[in-house]
Residue, then its C-alpha position, 0 to 999 in steps of 0.5 A: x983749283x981746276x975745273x974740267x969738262x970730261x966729254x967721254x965720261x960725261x961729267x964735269x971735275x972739280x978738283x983741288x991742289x990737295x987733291x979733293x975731287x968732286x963731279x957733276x954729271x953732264x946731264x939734260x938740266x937747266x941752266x939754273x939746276x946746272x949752276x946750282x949743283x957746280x956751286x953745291x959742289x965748290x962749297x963743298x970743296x971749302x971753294x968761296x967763288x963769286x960768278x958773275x950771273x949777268x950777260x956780258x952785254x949787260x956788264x958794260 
């Protein structure tokens, strides 16, 4: 898997070793909204992912 921000287009790419794709626009939204459509998008892709949602300071 590789996630990238694409700053011309204005979207973020998801895509797979077997090539599947997925993009979410870069777009005005909260962070929440944000974190929502990138974990839509990589369960929609079969990615099971786990993020860590605490601050880093709060981790330690």
């Amino acid at each position: 898997m590789q996630i990238d921000f694409d700053f011309f287009d204005h979207q973020l790419r998801i895509a797979t070793s077997e090539s599947r794709v997925r993009t979410i626009a870069l777009q005005p939204r909260s962070v929440a909204d944000f974190y929502r459509a990138v974990m839509n998008a990589l369960a929609d892709l079969g990615l099971a992912v786990t993020i860590n949602t605490k601050p880093y300071d709060a981790v330690r």
